[in-house]
N, C-alpha and C positions, 0 to 999 in steps of 0.2 A: 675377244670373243666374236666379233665380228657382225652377222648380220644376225647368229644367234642370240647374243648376248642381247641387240637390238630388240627382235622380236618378244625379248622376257620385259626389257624395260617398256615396251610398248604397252604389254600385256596387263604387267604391274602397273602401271601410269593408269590405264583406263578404268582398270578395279577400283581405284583407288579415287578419280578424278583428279589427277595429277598430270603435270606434263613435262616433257621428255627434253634435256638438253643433254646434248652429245659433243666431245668434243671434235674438231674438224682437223685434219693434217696437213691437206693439201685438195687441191678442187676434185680429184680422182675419186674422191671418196663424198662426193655430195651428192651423187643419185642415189646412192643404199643408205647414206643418213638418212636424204631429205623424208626418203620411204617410212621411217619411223619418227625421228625427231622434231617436236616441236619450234627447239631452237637450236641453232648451231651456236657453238662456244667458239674460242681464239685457239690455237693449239699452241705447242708450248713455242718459245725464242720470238722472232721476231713480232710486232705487234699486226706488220703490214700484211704479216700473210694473209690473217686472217679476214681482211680487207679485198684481196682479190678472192676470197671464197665467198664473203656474201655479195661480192658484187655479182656474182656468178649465181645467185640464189633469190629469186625475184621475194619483194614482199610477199605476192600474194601465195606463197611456197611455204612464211611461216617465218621467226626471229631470228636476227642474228646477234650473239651477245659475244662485246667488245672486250676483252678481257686487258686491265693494264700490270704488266708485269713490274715488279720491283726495278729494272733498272731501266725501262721503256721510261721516255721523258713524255710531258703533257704533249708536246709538240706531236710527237710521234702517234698518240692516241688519237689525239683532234685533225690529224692528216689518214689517220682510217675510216676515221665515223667520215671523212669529207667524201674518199673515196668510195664506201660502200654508200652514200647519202646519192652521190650525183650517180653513180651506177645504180642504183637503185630505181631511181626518179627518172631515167632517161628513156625513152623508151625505141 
């Protein structure tokens, strides 16, 4: 649905006092997220991607949540949280 669907969860979210995570794909699609979403989620397959998306999404923008997939190993999670930690922290 896009930036419509966006703007209903938004809407819904705020009636309610709720907040808004959205899944992320690829960084192309992080200024019309960021526009409504409280936090950005992992998209689906690799665990890293979603790692060069919030590195790309400052804290002060809003959360970014790590998702670990069934066949993603620990290693690979604790090397996204690293990556979005020091992208994050650097400035």
């Amino acid at each position: 649905m896009g930036g419509e669907g966006l703007q209903l969860l938004r809407a819904a979210a705020d009636r309610h006092g709720l907040l808004v995570v959205s899944e992320v794909m690829d960084q192309t699609q992080i200024p019309l997220v960021s526009e409504y979403a409280d936090i950005l989620a992992g998209g689906r397959g690799a665990t890293c991607r979603i790692s060069i998306c919030c590195a790309n999404w400052k804290p002060a923008q809003g959360r970014c949540l790590l998702k670990r997939g069934i066949s993603a190993t620990i290693e690979e999670l604790l090397l996204s949280a690293s990556t979005s930690w020091r992208a994050a922290t650097t400035t």
